[in-house]
Biopython code that builds the backbone (N, CA, C, O; Angstrom):
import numpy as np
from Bio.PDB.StructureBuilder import StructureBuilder

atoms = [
    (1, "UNK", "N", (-2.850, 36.130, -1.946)),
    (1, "UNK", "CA", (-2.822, 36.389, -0.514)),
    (1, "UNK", "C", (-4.089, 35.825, 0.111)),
    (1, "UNK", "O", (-5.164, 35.965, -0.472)),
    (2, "UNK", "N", (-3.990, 35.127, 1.396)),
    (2, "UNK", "CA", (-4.922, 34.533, 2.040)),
    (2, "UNK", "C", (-5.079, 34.906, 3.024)),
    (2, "UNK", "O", (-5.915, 34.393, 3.768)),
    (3, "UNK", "N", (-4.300, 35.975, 3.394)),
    (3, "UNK", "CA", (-4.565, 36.802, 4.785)),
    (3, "UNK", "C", (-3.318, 37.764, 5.699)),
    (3, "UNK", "O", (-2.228, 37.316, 6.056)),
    (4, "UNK", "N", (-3.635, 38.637, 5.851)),
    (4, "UNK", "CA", (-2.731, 39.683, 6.240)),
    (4, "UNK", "C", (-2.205, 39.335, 8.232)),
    (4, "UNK", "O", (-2.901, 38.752, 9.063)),
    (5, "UNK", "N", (-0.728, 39.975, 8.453)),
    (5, "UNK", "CA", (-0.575, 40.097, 9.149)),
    (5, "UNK", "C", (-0.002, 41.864, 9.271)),
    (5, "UNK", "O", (0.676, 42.480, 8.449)),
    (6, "UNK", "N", (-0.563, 42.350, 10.605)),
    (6, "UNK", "CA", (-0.192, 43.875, 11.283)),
    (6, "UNK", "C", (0.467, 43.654, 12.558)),
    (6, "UNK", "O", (0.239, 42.948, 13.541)),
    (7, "UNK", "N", (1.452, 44.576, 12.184)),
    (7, "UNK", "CA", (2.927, 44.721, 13.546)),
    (7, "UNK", "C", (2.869, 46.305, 13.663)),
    (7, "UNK", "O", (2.307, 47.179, 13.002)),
    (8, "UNK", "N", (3.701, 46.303, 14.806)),
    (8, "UNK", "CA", (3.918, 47.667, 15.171)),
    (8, "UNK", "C", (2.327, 48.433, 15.674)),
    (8, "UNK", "O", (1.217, 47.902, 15.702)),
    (9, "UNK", "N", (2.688, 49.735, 16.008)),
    (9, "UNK", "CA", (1.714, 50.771, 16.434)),
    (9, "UNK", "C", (0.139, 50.742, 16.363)),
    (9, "UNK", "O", (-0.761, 50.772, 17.203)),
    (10, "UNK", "N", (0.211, 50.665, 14.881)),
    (10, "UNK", "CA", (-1.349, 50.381, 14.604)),
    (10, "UNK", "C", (-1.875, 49.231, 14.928)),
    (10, "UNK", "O", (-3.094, 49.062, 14.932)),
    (11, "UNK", "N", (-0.982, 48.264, 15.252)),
    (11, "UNK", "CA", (-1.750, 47.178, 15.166)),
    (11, "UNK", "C", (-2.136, 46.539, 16.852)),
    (11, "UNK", "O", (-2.311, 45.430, 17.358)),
    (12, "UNK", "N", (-2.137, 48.134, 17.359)),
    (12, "UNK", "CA", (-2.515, 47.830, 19.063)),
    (12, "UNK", "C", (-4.161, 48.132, 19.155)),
    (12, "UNK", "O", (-4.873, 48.010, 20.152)),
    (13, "UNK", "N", (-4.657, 48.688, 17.420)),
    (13, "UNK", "CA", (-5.601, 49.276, 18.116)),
    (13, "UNK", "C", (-7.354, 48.449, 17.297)),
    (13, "UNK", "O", (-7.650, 48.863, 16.177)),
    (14, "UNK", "N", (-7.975, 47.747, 17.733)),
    (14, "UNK", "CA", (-8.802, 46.872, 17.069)),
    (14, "UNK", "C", (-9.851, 47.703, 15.971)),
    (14, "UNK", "O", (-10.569, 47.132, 15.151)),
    (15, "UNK", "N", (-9.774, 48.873, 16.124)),
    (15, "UNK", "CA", (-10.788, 49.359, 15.022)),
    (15, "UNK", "C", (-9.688, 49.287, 13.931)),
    (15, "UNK", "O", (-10.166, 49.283, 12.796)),
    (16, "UNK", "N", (-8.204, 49.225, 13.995)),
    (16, "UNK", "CA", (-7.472, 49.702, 12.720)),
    (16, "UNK", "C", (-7.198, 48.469, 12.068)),
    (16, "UNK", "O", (-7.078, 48.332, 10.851)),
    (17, "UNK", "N", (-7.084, 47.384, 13.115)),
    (17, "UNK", "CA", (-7.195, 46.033, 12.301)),
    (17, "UNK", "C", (-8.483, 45.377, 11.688)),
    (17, "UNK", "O", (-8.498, 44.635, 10.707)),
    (18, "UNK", "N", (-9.362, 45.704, 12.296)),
    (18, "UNK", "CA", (-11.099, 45.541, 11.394)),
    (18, "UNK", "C", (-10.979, 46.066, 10.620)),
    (18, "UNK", "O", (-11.145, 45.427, 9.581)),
    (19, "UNK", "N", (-10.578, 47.728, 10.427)),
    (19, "UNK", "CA", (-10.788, 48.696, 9.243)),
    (19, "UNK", "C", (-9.692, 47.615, 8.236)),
    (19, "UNK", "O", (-10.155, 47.412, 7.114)),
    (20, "UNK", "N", (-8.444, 46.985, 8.498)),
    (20, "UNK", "CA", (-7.404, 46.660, 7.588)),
    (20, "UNK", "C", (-8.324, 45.391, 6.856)),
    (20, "UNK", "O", (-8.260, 45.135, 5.653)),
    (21, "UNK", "N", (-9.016, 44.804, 7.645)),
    (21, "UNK", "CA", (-9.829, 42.956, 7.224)),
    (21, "UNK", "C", (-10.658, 43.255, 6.130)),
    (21, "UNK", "O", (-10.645, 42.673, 5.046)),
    (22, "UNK", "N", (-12.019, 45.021, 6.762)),
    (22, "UNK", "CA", (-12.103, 44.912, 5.652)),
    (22, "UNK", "C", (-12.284, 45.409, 4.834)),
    (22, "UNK", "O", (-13.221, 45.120, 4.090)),
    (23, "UNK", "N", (-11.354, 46.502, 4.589)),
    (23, "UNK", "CA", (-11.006, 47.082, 3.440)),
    (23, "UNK", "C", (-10.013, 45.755, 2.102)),
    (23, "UNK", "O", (-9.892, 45.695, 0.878)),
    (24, "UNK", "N", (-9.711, 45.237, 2.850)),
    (24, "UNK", "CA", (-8.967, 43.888, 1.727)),
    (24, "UNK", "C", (-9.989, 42.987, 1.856)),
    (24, "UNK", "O", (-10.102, 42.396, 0.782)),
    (25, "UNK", "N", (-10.858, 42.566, 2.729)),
    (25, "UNK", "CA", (-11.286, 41.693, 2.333)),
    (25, "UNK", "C", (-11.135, 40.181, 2.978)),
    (25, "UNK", "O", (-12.007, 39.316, 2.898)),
    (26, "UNK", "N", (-9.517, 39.992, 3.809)),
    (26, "UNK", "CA", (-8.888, 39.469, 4.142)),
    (26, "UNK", "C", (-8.762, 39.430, 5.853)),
    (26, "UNK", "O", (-8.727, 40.493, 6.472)),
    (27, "UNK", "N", (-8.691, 37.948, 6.648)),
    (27, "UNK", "CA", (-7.982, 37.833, 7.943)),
    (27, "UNK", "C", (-7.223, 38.920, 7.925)),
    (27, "UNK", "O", (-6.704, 39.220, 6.850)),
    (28, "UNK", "N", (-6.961, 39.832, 9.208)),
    (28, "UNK", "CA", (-5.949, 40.642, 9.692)),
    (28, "UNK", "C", (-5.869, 40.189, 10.714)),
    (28, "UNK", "O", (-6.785, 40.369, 11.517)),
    (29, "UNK", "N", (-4.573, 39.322, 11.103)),
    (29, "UNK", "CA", (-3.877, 39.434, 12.232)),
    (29, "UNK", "C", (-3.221, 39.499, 12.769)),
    (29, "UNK", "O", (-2.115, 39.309, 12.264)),
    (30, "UNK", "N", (-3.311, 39.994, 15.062)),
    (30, "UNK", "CA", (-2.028, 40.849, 15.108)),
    (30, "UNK", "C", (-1.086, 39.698, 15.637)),
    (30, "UNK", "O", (-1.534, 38.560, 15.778)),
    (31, "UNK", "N", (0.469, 40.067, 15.983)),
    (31, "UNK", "CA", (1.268, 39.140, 16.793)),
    (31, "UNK", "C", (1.132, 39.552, 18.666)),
    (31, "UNK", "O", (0.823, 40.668, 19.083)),
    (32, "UNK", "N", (1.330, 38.792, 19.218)),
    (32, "UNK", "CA", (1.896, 38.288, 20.567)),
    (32, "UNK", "C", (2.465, 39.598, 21.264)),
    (32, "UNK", "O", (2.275, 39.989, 22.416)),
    (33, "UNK", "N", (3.483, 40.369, 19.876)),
    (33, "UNK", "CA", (4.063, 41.588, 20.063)),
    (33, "UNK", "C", (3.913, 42.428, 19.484)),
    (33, "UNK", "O", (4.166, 42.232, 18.296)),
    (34, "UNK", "N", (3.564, 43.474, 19.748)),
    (34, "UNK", "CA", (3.621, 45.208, 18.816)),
    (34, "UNK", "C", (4.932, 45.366, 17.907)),
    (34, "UNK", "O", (4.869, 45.726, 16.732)),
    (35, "UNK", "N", (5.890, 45.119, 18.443)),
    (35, "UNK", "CA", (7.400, 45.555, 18.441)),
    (35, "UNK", "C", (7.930, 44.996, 17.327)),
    (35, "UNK", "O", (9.103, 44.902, 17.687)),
    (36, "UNK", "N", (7.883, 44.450, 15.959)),
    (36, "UNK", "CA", (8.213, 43.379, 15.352)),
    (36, "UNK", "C", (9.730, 44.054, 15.413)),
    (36, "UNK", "O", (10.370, 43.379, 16.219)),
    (37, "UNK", "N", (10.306, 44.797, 15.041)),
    (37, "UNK", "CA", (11.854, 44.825, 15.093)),
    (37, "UNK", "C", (12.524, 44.510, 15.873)),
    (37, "UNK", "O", (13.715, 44.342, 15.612)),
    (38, "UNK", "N", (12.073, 44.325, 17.015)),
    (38, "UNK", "CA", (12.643, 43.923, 18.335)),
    (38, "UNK", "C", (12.878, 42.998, 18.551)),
    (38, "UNK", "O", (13.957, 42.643, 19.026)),
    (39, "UNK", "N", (11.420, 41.890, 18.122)),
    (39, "UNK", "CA", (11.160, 40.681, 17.916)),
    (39, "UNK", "C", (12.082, 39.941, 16.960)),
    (39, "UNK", "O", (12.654, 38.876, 17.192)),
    (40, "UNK", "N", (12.150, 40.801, 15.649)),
    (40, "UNK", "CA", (13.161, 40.259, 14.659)),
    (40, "UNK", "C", (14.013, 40.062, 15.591)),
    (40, "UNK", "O", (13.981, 38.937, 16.091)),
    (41, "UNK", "N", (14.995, 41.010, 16.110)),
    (41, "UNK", "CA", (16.395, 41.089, 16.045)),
    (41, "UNK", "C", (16.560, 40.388, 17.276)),
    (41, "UNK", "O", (17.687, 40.003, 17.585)),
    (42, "UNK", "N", (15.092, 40.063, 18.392)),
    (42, "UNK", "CA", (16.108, 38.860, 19.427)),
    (42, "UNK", "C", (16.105, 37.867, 18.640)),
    (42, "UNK", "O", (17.043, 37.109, 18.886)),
    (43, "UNK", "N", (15.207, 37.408, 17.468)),
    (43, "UNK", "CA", (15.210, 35.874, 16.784)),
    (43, "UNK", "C", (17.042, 35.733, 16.052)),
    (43, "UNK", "O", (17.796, 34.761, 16.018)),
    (44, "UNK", "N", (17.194, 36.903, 15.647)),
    (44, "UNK", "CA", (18.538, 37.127, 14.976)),
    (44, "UNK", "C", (19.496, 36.572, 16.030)),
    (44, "UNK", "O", (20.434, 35.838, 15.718)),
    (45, "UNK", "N", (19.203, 36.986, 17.437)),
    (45, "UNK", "CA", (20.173, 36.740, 18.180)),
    (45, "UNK", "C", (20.149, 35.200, 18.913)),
    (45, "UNK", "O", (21.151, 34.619, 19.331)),
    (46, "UNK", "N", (19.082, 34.808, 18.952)),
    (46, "UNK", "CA", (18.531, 33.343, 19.195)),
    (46, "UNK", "C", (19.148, 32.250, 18.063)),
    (46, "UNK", "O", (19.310, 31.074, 18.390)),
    (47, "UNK", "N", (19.405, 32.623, 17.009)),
    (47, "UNK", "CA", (19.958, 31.901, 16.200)),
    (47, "UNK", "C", (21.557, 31.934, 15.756)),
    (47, "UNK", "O", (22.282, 31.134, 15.166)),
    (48, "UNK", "N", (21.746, 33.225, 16.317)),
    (48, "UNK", "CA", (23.493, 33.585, 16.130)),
    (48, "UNK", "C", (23.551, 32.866, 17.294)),
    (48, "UNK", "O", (24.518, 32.104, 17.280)),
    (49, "UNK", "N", (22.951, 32.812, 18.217)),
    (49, "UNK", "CA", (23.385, 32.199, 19.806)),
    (49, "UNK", "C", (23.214, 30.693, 19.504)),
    (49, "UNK", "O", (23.633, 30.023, 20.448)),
    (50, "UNK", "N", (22.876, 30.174, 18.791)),
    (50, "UNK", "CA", (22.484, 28.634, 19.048)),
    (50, "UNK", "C", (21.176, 28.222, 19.685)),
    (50, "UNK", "O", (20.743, 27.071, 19.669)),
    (51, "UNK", "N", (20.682, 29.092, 20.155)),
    (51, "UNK", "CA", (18.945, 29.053, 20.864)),
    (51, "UNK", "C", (18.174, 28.269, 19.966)),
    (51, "UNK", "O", (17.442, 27.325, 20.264)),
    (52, "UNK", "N", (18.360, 28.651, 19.055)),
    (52, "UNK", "CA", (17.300, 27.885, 18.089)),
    (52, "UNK", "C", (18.355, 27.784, 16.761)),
    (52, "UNK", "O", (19.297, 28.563, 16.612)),
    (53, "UNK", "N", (18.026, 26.686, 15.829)),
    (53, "UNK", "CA", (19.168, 26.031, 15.096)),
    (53, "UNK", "C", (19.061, 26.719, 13.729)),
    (53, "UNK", "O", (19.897, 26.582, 12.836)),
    (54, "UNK", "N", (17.718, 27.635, 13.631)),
    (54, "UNK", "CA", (17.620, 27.825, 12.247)),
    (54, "UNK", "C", (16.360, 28.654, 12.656)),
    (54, "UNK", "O", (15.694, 28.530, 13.683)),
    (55, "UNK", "N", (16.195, 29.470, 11.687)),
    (55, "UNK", "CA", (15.204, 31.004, 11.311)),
    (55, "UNK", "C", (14.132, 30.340, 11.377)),
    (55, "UNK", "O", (13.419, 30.835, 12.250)),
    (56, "UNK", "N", (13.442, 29.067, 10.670)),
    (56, "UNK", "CA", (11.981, 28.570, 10.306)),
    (56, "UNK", "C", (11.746, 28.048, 12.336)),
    (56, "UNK", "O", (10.660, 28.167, 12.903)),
    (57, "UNK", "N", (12.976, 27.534, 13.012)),
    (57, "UNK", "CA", (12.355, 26.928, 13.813)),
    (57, "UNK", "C", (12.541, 28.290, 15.348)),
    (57, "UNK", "O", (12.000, 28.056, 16.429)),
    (58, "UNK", "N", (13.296, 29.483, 15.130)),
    (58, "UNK", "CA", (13.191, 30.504, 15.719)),
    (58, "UNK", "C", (11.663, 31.080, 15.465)),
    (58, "UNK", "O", (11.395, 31.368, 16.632)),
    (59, "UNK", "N", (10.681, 31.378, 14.836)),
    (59, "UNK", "CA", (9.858, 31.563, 13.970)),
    (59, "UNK", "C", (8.545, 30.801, 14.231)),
    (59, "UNK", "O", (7.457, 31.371, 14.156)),
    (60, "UNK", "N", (8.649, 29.750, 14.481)),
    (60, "UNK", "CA", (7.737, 28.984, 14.953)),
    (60, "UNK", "C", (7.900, 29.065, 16.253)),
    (60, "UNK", "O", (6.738, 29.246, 16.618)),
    (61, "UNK", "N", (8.724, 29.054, 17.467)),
    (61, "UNK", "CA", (9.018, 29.298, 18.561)),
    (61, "UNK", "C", (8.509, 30.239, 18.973)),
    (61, "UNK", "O", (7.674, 30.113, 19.869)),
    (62, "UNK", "N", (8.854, 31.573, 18.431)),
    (62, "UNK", "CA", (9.067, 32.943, 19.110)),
    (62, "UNK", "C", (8.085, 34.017, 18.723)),
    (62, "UNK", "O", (8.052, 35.113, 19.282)),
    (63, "UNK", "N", (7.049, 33.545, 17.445)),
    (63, "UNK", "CA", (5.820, 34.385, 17.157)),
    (63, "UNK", "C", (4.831, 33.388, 17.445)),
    (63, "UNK", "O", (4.962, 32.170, 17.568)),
    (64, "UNK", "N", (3.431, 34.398, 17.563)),
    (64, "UNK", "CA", (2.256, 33.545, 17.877)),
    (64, "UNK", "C", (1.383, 34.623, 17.817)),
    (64, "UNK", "O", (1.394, 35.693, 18.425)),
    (65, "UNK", "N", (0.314, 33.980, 16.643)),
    (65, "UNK", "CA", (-0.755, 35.376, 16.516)),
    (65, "UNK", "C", (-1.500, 35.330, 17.668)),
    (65, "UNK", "O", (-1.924, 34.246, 18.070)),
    (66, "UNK", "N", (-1.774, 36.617, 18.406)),
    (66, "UNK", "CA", (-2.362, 37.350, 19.230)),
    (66, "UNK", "C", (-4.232, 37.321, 18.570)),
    (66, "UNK", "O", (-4.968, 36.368, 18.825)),
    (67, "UNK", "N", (-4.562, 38.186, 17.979)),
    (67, "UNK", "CA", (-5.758, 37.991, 17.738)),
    (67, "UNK", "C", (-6.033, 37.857, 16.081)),
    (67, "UNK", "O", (-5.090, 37.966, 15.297)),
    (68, "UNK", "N", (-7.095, 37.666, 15.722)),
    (68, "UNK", "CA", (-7.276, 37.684, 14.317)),
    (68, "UNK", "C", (-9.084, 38.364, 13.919)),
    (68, "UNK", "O", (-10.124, 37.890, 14.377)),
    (69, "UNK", "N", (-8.966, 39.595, 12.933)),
    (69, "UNK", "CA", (-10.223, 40.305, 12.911)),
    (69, "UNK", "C", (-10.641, 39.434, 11.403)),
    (69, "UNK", "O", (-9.802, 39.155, 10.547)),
    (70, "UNK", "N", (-11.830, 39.158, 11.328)),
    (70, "UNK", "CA", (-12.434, 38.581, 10.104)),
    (70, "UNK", "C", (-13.360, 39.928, 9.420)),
    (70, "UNK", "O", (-14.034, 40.779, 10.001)),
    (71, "UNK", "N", (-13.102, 39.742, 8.056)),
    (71, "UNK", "CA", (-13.742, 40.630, 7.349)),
    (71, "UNK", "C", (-15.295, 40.911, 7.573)),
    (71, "UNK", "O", (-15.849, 39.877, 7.946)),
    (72, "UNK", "N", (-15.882, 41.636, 7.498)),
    (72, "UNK", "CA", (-17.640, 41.788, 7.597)),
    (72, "UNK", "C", (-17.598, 41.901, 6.235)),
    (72, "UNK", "O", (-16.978, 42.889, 5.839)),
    (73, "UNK", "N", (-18.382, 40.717, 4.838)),
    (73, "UNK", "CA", (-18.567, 40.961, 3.500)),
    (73, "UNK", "C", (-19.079, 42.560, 3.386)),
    (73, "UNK", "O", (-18.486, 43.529, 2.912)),
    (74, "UNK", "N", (-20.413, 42.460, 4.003)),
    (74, "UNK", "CA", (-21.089, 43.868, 4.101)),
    (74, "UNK", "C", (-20.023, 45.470, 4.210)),
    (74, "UNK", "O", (-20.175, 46.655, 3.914)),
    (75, "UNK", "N", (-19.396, 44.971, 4.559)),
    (75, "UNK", "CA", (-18.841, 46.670, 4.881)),
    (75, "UNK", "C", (-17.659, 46.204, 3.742)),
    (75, "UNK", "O", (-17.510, 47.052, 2.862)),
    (76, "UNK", "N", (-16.997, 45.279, 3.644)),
    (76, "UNK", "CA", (-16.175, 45.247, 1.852)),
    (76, "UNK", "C", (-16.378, 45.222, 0.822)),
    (76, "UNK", "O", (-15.583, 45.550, -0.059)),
    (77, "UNK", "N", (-17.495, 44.827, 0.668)),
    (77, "UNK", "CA", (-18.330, 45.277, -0.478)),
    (77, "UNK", "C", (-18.309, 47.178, -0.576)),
    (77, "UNK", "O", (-17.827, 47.902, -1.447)),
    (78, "UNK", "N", (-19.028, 47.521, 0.679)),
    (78, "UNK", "CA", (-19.176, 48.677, 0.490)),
    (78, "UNK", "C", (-17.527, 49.851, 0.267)),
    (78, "UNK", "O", (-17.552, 51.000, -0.175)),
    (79, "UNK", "N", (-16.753, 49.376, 0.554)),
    (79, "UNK", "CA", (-15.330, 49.509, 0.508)),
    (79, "UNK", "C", (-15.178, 49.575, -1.145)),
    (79, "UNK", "O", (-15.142, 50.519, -1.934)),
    (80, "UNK", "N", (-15.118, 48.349, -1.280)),
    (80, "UNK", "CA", (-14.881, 48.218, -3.297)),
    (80, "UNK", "C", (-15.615, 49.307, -4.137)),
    (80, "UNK", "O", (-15.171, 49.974, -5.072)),
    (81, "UNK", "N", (-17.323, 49.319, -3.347)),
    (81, "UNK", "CA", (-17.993, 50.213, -4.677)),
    (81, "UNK", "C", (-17.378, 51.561, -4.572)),
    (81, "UNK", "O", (-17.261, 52.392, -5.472)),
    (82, "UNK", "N", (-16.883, 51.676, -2.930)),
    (82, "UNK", "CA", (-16.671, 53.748, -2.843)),
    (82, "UNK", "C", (-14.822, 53.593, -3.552)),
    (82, "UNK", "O", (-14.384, 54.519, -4.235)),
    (83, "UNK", "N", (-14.223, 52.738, -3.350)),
    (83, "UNK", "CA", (-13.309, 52.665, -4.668)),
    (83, "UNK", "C", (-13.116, 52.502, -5.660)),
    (83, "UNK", "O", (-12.084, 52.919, -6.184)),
    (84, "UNK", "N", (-14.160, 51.738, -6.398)),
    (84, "UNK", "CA", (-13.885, 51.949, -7.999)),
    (84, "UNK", "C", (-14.861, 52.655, -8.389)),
    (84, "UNK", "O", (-14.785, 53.002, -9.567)),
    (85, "UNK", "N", (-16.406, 53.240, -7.409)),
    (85, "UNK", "CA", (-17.187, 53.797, -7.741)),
    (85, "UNK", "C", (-16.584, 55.247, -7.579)),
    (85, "UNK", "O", (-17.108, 56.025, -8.376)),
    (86, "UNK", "N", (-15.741, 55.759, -6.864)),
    (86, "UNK", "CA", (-15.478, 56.839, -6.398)),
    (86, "UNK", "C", (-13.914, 57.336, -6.705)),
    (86, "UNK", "O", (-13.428, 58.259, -7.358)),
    (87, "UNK", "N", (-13.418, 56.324, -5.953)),
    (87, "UNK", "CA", (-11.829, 56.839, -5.786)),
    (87, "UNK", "C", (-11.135, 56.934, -7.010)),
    (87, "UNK", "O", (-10.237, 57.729, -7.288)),
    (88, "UNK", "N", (-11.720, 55.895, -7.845)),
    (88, "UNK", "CA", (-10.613, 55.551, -8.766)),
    (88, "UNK", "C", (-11.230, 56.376, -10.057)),
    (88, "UNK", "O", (-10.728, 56.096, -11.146)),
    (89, "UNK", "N", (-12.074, 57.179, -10.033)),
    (89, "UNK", "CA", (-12.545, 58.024, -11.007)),
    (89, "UNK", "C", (-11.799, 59.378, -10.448)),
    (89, "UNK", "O", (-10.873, 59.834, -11.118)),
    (90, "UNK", "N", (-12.146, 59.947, -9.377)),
    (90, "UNK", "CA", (-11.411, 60.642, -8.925)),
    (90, "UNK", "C", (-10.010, 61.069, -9.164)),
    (90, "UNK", "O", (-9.627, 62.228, -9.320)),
    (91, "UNK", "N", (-9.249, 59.921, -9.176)),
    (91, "UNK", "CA", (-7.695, 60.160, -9.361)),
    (91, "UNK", "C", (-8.005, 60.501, -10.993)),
    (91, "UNK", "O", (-7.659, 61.502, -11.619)),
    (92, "UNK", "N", (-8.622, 59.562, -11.372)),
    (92, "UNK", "CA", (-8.392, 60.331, -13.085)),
    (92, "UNK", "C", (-8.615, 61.706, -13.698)),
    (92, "UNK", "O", (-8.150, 62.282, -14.681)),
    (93, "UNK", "N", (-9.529, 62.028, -12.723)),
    (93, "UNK", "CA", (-9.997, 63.293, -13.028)),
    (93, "UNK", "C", (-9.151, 64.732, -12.565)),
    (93, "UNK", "O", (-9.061, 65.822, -13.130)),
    (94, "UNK", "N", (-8.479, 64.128, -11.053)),
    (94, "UNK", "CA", (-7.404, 64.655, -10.506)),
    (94, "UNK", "C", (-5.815, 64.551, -10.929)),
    (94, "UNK", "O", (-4.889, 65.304, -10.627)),
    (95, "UNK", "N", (-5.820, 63.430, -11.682)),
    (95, "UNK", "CA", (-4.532, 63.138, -12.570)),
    (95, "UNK", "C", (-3.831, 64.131, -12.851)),
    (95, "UNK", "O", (-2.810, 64.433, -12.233)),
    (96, "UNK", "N", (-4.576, 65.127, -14.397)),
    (96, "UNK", "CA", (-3.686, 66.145, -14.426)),
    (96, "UNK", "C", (-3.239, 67.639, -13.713)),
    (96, "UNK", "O", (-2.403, 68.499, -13.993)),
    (97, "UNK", "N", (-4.100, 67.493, -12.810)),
    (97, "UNK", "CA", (-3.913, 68.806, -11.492)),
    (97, "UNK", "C", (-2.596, 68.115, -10.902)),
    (97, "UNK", "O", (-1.557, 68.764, -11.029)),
    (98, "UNK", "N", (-2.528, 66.930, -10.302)),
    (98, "UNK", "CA", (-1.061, 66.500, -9.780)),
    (98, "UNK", "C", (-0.017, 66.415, -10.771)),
    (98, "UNK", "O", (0.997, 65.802, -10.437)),
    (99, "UNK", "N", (-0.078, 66.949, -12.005)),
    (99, "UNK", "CA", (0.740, 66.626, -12.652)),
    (99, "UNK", "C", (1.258, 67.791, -12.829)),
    (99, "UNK", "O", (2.465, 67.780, -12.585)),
    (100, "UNK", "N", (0.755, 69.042, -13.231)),
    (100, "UNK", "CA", (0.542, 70.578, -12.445)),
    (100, "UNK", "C", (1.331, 70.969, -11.352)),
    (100, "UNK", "O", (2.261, 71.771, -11.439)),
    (101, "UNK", "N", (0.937, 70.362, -10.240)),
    (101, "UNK", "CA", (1.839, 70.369, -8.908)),
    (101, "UNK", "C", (3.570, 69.673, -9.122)),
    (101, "UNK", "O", (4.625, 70.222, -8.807)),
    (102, "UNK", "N", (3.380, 68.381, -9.724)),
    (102, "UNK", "CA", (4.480, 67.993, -10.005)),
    (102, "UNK", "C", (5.791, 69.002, -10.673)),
    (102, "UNK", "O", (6.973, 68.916, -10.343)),
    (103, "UNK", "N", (5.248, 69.891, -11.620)),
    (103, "UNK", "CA", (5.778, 70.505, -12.509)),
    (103, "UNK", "C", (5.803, 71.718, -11.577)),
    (103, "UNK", "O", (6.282, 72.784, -11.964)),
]
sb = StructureBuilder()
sb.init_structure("model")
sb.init_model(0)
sb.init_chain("A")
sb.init_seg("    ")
for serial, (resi, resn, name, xyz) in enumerate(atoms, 1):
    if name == "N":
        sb.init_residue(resn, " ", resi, " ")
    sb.init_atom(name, np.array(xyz, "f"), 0.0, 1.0, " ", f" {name:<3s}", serial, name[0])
structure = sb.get_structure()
């Protein structure tokens, strides 16, 4: 992966797409539209209609990234260490308590 895209709700709000860049590490960016289902399903209808001749060229037409947040190394770095320094010890240690609950 070379870079993420966010649709829908969250992706109206710029701290949640920074937080998404960089917690991965990765470009997060948003579309043109919030709505992607909506968006899908006029492209669906743009192409059942003859509007556009085919999905790749509906697609190129009808999306267009809106903005794009770039990772800060500094704060993903710090992301990675509180996850494998933290989180991911955690679950192990918490492992068999959820397994407890499971049962």
């Amino acid at each position: 992966m070379t870079e993420l895209r966010v649709a829908g709700g969250g992706s109206q709000s710029d701290a949640a797409l920074q937080l998404t860049a960089d917690v991965f590490g990765l470009p997060a960016s948003r579309p043109h539209i919030y709505e992607a289902s909506g968006l899908g399903a006029a492209m669906d209808a743009a192409v059942g209609m003859g509007i556009h001749r085919d999905f790749p060229t509906a697609i190129r037409e009808m999306t267009h990234i809106r903005d794009t947040f770039e990772p800060d190394p500094k704060t993903h770095t710090r992301y990675n260490e509180l996850y494998y320094g933290v989180y991911k010890k955690m679950y192990t240690r918490l492992q068999p308590l959820y397994e407890k609950m499971r049962n």
